[in-house]
C-alpha positions as CSV (number, residue, x, y, z in Angstrom):
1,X,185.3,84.0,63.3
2,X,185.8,80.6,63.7
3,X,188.9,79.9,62.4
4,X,190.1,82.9,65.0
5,X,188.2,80.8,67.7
6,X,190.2,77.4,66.4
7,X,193.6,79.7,66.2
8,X,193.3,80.3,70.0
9,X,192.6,77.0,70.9
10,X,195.7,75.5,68.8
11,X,197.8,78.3,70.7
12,X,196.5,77.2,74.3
13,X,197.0,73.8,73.5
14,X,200.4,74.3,72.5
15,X,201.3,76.3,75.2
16,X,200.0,74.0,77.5
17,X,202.0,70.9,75.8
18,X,205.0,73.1,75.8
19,X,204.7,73.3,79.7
20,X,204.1,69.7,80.3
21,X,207.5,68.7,77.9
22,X,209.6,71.3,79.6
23,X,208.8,70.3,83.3
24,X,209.1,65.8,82.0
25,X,212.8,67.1,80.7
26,X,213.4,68.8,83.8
27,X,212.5,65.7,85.7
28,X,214.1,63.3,83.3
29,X,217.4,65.0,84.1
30,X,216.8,64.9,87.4
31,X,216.0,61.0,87.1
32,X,219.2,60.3,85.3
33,X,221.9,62.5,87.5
34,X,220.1,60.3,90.0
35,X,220.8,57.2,88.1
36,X,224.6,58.6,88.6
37,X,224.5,59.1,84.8
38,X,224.8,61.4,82.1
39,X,222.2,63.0,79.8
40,X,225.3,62.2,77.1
41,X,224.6,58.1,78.0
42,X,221.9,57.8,76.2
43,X,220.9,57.7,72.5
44,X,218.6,60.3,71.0
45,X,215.3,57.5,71.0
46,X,216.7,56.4,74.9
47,X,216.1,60.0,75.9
48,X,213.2,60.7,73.8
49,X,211.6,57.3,76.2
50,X,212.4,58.6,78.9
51,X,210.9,62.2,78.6
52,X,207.6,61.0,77.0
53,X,207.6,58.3,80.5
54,X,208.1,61.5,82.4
55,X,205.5,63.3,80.1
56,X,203.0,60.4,81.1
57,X,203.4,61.2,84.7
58,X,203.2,64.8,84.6
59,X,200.3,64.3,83.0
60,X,198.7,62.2,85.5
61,X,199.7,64.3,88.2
62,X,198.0,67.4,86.9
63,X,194.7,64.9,86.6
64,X,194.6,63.9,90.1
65,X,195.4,67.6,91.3
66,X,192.5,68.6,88.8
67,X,190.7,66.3,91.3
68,X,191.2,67.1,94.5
69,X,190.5,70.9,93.5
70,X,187.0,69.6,91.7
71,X,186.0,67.5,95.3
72,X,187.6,70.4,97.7
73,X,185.8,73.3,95.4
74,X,182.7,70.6,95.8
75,X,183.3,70.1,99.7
76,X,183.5,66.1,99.2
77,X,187.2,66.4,99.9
């Protein structure tokens, strides 16, 4: 029972990592095109910088959203 309890939990989590890496590569491709460069530019360990970076502020965006909905749900908002 609990390892099907801990089997869940390792699946949400990865799902939810999954979702946080896809959406910092979408946004570190948009930060380079906007650099007026190419994903090609950069080395392997350049990119992989720059995605964690943009992992780092997805991550604190979903935080502060997390939040607002905790004070608005609590009417302190």
């Amino acid at each position: 029972m609990a390892n099907k309890i801990t089997q869940l939990k390792d699946k949400a989590v990865n799902k939810y990592r999954s979702k946080i890496r896809e959406r910092a590569i979408t946004q570190a491709k948009a930060q380079i095109a906007l650099a007026g460069r190419k994903v090609e530019d950069y080395s392997p360990e350049d990119l992989e910088v720059i995605v964690l970076n943009e992992e780092e502020k997805v991550k604190s965006s979903m935080k502060t959203s997390g939040l607002v909905v905790i004070l608005i749900a609590l009417g302190l908002g």
